[in-house]
C-alpha positions as CSV (number, residue, x, y, z in Angstrom):
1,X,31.6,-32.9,-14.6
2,X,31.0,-31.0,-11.1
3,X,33.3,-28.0,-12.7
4,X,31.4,-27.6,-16.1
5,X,27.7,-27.5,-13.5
6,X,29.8,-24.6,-11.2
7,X,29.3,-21.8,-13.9
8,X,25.9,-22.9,-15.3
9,X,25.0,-22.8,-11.0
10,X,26.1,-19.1,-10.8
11,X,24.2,-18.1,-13.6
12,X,20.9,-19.9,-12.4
13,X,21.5,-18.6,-9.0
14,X,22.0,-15.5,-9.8
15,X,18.5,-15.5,-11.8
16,X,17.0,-16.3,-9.4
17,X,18.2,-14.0,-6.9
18,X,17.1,-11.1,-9.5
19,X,14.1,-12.7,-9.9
20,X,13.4,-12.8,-6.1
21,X,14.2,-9.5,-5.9
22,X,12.3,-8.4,-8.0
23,X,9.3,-10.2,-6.9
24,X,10.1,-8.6,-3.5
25,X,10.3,-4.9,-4.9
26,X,7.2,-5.4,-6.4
27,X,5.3,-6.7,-3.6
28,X,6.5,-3.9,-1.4
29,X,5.5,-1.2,-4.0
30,X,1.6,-2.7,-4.0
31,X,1.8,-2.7,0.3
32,X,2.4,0.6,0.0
33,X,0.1,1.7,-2.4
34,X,-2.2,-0.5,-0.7
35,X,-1.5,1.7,2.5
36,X,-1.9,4.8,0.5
37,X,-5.6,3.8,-0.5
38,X,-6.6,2.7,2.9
39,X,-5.1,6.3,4.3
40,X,-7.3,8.2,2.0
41,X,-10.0,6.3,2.5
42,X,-9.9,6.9,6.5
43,X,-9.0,10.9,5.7
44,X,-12.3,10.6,3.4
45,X,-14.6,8.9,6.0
46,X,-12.8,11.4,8.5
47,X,-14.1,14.7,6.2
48,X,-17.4,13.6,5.8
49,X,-18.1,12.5,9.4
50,X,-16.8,15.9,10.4
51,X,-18.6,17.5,8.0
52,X,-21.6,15.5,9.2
53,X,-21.1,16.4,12.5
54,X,-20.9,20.1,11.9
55,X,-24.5,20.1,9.4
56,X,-25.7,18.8,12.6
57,X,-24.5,21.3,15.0
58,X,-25.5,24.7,12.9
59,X,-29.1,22.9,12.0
60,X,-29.3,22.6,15.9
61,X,-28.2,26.3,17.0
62,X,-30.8,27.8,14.6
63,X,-33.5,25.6,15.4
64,X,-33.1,26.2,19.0
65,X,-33.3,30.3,18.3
């Protein structure tokens, strides 16, 4: 009986390893997404701070003339 389970093992095992892999591709495809997001977020906040920054400075030098 062990022999006849052997063959009907491999199959489930490998399933499951291309199951897990794929479950792991996937995750890693959303992280770096994720990280994607999050860096053009930071490059937006960046811009407008920066832009904010330089509003203020050009107001001040022709106010102060």
């Amino acid at each position: 009986m062990q022999n006849m389970n052997q063959p009907s093992d491999s199959v489930a095992s490998t399933i499951l390893d291309v199951f897990y892999e794929s479950e792991t591709q996937e995750r890693k495809s959303k992280e770096k997404q994720a990280s994607k997001r999050r860096l053009q977020a930071r490059r937006a906040i960046e811009d407008y701070l920066e832009n904010k920054r330089l509003r203020e400075a050009t107001e001040d030098y022709y106010l102060s003339k």
